[in-house]
DOLUMNU-452196 format. One record per residue (C-alpha): residue in three letters; z, x, y. Coordinates in Angstrom, 2 decimals, always signed. Layout:
// DOLUMNU-452196
paba residu = ALA c3 = Z c1 = X c2 = Y;
...
// end
This chain:
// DOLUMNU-452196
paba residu = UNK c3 = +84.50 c1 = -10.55 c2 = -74.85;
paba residu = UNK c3 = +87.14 c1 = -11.04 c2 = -77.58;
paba residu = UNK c3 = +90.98 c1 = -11.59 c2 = -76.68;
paba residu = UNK c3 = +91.76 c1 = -10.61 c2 = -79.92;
paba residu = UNK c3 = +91.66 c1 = -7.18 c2 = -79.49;
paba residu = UNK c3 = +92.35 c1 = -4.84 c2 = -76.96;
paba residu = UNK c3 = +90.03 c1 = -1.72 c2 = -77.41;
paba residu = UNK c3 = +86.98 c1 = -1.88 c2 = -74.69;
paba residu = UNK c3 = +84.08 c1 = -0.65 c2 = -76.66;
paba residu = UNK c3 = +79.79 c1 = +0.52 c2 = -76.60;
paba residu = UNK c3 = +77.08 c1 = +1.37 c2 = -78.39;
paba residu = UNK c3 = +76.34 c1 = +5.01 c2 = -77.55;
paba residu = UNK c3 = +72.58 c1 = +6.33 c2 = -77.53;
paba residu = UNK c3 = +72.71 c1 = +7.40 c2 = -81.24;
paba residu = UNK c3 = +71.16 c1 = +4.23 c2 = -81.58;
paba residu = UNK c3 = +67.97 c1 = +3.09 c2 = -80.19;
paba residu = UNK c3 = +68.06 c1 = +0.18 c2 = -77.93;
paba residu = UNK c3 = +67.45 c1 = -0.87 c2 = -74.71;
paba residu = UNK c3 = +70.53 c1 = -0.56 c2 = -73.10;
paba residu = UNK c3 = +73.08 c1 = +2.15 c2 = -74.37;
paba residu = UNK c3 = +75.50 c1 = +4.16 c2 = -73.10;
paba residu = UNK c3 = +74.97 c1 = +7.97 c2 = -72.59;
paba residu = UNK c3 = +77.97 c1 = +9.95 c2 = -72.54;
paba residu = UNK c3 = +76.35 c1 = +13.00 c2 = -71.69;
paba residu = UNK c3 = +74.59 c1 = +11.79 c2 = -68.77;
paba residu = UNK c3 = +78.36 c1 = +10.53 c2 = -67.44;
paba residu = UNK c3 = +79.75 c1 = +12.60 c2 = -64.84;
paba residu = UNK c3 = +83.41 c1 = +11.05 c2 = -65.16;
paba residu = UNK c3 = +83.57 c1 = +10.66 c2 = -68.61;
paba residu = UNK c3 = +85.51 c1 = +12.82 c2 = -71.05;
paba residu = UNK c3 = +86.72 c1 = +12.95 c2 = -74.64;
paba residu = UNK c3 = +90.12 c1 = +11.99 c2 = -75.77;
paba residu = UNK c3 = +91.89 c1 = +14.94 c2 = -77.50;
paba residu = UNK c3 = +93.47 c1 = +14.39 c2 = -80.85;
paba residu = UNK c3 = +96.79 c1 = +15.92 c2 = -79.59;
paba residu = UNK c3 = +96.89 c1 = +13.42 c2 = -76.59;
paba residu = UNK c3 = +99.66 c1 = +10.52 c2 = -76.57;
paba residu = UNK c3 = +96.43 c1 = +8.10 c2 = -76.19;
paba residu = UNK c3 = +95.42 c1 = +9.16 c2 = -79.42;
paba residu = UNK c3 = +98.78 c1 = +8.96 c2 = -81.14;
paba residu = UNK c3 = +98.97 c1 = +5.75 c2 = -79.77;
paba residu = UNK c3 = +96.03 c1 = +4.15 c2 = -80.33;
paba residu = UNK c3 = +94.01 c1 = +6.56 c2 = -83.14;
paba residu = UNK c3 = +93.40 c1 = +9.29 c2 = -85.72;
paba residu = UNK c3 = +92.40 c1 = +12.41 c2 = -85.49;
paba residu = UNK c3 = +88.54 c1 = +12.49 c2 = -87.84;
paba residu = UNK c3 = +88.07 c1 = +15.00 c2 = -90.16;
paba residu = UNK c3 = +86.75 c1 = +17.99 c2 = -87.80;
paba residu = UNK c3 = +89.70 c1 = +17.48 c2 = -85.73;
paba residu = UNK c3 = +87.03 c1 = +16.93 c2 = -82.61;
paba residu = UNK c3 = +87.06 c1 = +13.45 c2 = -82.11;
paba residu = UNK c3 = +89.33 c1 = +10.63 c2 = -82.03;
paba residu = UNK c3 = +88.89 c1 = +7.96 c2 = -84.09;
paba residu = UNK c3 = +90.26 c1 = +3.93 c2 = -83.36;
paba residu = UNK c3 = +89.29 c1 = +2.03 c2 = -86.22;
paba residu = UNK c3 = +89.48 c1 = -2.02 c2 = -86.04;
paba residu = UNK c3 = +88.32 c1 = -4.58 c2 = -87.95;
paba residu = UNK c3 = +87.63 c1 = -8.30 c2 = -86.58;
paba residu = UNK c3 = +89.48 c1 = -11.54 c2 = -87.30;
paba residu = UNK c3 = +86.66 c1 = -12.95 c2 = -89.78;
paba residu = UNK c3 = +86.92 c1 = -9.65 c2 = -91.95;
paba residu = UNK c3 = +83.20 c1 = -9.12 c2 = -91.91;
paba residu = UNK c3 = +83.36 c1 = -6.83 c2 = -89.06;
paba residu = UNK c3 = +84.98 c1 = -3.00 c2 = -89.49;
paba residu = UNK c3 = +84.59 c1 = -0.65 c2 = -87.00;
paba residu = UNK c3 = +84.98 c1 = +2.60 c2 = -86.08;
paba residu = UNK c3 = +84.53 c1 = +4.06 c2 = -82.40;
paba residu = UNK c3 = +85.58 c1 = +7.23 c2 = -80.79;
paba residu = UNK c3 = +87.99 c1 = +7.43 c2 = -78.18;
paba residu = UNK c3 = +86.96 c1 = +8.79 c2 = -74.56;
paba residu = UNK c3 = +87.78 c1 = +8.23 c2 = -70.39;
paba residu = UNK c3 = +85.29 c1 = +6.95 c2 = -68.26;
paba residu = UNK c3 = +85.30 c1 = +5.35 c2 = -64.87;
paba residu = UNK c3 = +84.43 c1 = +1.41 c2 = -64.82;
paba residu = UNK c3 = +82.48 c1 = +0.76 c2 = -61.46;
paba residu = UNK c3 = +82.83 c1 = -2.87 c2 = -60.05;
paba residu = UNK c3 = +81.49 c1 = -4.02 c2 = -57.12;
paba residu = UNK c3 = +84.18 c1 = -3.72 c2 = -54.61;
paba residu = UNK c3 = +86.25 c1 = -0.96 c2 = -56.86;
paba residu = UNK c3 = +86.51 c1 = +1.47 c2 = -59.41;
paba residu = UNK c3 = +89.17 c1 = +2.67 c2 = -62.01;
paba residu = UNK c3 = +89.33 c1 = +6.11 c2 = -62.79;
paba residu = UNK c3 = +90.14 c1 = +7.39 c2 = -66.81;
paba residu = UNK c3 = +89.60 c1 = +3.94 c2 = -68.36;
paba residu = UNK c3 = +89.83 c1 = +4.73 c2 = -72.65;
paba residu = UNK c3 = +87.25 c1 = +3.18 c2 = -73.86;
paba residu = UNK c3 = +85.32 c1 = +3.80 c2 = -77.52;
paba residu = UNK c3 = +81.89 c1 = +4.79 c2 = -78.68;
paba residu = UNK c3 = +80.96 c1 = +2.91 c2 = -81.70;
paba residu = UNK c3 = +80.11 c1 = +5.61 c2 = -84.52;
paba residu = UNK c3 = +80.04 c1 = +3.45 c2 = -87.69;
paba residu = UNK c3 = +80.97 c1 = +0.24 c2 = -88.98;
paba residu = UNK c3 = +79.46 c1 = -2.82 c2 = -90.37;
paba residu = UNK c3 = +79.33 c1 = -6.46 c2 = -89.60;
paba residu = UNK c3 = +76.25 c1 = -8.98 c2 = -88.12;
paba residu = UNK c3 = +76.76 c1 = -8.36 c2 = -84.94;
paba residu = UNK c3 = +75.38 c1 = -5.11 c2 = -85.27;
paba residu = UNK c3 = +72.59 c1 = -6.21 c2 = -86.34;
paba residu = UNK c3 = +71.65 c1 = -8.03 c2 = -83.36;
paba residu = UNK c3 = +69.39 c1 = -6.91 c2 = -80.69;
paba residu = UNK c3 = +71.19 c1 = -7.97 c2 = -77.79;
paba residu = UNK c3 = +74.85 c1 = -7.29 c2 = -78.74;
paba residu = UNK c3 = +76.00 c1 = -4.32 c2 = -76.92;
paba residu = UNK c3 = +79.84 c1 = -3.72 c2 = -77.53;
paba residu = UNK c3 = +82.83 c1 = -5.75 c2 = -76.82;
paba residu = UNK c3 = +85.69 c1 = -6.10 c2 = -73.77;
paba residu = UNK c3 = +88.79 c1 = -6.32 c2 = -75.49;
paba residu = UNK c3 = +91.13 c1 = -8.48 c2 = -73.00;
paba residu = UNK c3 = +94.54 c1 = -8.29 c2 = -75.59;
paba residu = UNK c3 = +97.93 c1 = -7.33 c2 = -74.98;
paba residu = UNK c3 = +99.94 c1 = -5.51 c2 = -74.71;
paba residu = UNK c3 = +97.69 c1 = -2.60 c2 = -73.21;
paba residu = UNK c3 = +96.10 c1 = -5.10 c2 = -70.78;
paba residu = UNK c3 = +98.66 c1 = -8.22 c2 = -69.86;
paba residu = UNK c3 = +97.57 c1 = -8.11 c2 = -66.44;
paba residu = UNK c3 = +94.18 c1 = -8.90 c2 = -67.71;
paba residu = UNK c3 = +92.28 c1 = -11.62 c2 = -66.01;
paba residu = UNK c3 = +89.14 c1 = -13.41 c2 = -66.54;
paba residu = UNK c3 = +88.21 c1 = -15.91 c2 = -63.76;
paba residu = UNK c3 = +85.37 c1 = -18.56 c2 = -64.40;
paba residu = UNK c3 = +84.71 c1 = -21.07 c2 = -61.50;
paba residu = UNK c3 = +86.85 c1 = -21.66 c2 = -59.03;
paba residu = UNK c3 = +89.39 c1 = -23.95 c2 = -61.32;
paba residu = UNK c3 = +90.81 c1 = -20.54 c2 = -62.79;
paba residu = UNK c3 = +94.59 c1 = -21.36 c2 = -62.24;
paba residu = UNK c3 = +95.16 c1 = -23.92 c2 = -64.22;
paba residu = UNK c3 = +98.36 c1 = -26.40 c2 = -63.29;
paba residu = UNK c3 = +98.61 c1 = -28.03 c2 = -66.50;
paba residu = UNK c3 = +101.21 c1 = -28.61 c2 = -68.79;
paba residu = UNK c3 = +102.61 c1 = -25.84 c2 = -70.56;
paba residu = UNK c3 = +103.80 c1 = -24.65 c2 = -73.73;
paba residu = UNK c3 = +105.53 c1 = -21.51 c2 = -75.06;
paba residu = UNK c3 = +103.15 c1 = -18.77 c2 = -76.14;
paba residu = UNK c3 = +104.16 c1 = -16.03 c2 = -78.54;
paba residu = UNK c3 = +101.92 c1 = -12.81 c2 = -78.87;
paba residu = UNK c3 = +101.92 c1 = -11.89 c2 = -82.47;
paba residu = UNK c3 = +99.66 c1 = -8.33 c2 = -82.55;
paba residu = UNK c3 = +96.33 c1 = -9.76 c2 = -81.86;
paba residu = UNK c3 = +96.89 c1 = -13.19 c2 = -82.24;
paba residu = UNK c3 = +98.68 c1 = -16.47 c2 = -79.70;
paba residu = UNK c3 = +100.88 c1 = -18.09 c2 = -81.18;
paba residu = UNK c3 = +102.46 c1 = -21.79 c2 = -80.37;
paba residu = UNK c3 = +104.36 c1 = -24.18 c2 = -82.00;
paba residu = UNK c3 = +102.38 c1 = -27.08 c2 = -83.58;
paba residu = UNK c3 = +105.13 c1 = -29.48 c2 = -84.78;
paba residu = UNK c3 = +103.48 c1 = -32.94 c2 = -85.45;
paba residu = UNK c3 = +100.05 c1 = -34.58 c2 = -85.77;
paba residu = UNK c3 = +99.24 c1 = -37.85 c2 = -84.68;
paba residu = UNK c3 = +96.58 c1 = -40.53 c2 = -85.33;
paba residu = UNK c3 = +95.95 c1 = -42.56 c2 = -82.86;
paba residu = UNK c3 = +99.58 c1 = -43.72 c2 = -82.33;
paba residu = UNK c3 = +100.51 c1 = -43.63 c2 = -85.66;
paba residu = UNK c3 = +102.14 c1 = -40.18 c2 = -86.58;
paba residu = UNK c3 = +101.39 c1 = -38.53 c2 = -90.39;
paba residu = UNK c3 = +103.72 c1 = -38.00 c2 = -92.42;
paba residu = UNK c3 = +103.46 c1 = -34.03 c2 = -92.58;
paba residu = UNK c3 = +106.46 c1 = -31.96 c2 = -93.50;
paba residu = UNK c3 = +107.29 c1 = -30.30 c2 = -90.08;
paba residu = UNK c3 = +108.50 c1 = -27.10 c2 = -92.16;
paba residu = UNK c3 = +104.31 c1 = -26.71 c2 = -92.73;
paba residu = UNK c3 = +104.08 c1 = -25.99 c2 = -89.05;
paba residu = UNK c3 = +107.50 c1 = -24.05 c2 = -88.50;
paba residu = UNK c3 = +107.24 c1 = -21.29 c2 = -86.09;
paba residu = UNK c3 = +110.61 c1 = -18.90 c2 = -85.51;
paba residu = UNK c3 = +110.93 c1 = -18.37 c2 = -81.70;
paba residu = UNK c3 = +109.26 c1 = -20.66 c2 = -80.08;
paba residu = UNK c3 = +110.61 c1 = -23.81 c2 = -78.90;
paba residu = UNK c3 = +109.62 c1 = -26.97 c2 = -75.94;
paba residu = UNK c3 = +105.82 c1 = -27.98 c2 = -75.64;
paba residu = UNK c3 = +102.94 c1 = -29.84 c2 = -74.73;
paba residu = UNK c3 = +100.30 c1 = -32.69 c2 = -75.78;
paba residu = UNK c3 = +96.60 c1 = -31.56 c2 = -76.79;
paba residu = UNK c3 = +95.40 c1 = -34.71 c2 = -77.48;
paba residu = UNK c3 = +91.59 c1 = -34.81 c2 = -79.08;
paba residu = UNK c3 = +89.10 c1 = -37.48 c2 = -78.92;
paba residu = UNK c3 = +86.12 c1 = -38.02 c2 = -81.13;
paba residu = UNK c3 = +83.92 c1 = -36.20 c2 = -79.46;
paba residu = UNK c3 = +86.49 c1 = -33.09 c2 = -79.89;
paba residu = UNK c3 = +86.93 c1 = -34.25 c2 = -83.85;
paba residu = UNK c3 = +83.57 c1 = -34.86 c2 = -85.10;
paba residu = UNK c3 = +80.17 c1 = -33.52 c2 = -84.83;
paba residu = UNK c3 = +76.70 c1 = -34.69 c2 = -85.79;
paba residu = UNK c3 = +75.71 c1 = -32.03 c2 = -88.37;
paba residu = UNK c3 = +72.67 c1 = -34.09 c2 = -89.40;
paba residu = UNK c3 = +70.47 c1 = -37.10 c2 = -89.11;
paba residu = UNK c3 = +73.36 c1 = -40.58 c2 = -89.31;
paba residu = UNK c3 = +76.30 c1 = -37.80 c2 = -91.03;
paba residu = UNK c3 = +79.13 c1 = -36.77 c2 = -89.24;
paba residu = UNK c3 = +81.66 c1 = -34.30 c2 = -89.83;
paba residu = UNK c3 = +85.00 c1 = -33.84 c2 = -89.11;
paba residu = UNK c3 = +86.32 c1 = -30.36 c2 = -87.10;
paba residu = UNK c3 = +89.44 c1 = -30.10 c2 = -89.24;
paba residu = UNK c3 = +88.83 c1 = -27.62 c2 = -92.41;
paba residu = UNK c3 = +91.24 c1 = -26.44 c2 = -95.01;
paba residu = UNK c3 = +92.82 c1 = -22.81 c2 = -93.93;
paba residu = UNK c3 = +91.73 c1 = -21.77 c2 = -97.24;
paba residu = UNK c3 = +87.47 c1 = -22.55 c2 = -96.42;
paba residu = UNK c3 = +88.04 c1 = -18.96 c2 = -94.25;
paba residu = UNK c3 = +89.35 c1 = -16.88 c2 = -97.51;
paba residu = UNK c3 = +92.87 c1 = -15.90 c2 = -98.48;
paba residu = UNK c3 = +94.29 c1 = -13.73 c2 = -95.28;
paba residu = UNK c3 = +94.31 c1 = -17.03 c2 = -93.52;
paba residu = UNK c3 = +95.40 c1 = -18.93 c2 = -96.03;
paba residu = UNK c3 = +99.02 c1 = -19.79 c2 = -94.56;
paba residu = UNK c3 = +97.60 c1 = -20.00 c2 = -91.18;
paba residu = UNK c3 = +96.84 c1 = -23.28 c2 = -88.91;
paba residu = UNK c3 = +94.22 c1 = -22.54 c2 = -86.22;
paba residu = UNK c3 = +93.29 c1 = -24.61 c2 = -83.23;
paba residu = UNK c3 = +89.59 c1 = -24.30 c2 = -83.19;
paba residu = UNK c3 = +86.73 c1 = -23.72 c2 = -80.08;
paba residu = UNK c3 = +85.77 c1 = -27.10 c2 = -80.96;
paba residu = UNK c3 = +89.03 c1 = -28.76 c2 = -80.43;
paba residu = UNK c3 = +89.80 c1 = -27.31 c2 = -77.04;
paba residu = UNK c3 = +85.97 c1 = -27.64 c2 = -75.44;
paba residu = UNK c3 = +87.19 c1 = -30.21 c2 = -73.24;
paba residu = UNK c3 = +90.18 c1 = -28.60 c2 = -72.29;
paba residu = UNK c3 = +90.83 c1 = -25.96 c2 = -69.55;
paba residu = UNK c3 = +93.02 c1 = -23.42 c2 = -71.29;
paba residu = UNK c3 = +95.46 c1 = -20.65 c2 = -68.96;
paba residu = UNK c3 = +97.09 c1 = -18.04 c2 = -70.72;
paba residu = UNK c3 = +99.67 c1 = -16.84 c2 = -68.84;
paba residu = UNK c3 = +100.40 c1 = -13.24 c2 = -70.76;
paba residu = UNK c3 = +102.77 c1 = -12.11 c2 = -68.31;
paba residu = UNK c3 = +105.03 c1 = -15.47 c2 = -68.67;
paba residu = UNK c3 = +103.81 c1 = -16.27 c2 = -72.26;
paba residu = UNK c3 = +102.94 c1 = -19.48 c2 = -71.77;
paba residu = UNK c3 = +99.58 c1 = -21.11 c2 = -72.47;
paba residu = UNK c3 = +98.77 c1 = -24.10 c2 = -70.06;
paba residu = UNK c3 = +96.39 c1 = -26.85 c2 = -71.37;
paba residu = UNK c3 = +94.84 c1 = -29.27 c2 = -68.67;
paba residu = UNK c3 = +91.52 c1 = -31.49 c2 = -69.32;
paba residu = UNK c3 = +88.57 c1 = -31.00 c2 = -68.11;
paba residu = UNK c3 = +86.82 c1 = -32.98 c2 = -64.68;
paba residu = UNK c3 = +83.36 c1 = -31.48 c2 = -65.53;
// end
């Protein structure tokens, strides 16, 4: 699953694994035309004019894709939704590709899915405190405007963190456990790397890791734009 992205996507039976997906064993399923408003929207027509093309590439950079566009219906266990656009991976490079058991991805991103939702466990709706959440393309957005030690708070220029638009907020406080991991035998490292370690595209940009939110239940509320942060009981 990635939330960065929106485009619902398999490995077709070009390529020989164990579980594929065979469009022309599909009943429902059926190609997008390059003339179509989903493929103005959303792709390019490839060079044979046949096939529509989405093209993507993942937030590390190592990952470029290309997949083409077609309807199929998704089958769940009480329902099913008719003329879902989905892709068919066609080329592209990247690890994951290389792995045996990676199949595709479920893009859960605005703005083509806000209604999106992923439930895990019955604590789902989170009733935590809140802060404003900005959708930037494929990325969240939220204000960080200080950092604090203990009670002591750095001296950080708070124009390093400004964010236009987005204003009010919430506490994500971190304790060791969140800050530091045991990388090997008596060394420990911090979680907190320069923007820079990741290359230049994200450079200028200030992340809030996996690591730092493991102990957190995290809600984000697309329709409202608001992410809600509560810790975890478990």
């Amino acid at each position: 699953m990635d939330t960065g992205s929106h485009l619902t996507w398999v490995i077709g039976d070009s390529f020989k694994r164990e579980f594929m997906y065979p469009p022309r064993r599909s009943s429902t399923q059926s190609n997008i035309t390059c003339w179509s408003d989903a493929c103005k929207k959303l792709g390019y027509c490839n060079s044979t004019g046949r096939n529509c093309i989405y093209q993507t590439r993942y937030g590390d950079g190592q990952h470029k894709l290309e997949s083409y566009l077609t309807y199929d219906r998704f089958v769940f266990q009480n329902a099913s939704v008719d003329k879902v656009i989905m892709g068919i991976f066609c080329n592209g490079k990247g690890s994951l590709l290389g792995e045996e058991n990676f199949y595709g991805i479920l893009g859960l991103s605005p703005p083509f899915h806000p209604y999106a939702r992923l439930t895990l466990g019955e604590k789902a709706d989170i009733r935590g405190k809140t802060t404003p959440l900005r959708i930037d393309g494929a990325h969240y957005r939220i204000s960080l405007e200080s950092i604090s030690l203990g009670r002591k708070k750095l001296d950080i220029d708070p124009k390093l963190f400004a964010q236009k638009g987005i204003e009010g907020g919430a506490s994500l406080l971190l304790d060791e456990d969140d800050l530091f991991i045991d990388s090997v035998l008596n060394y420990f490292c911090m979680t907190v790397m320069p923007s820079s370690t990741h290359g230049p595209t994200l450079k200028k940009l200030t992340i809030i890791g996996l690591t730092a939110q493991q102990d957190y239940i995290m809600g984000y509320d697309l329709e409202n734009q608001q992410l809600a942060m509560k810790l975890s009981d478990i």
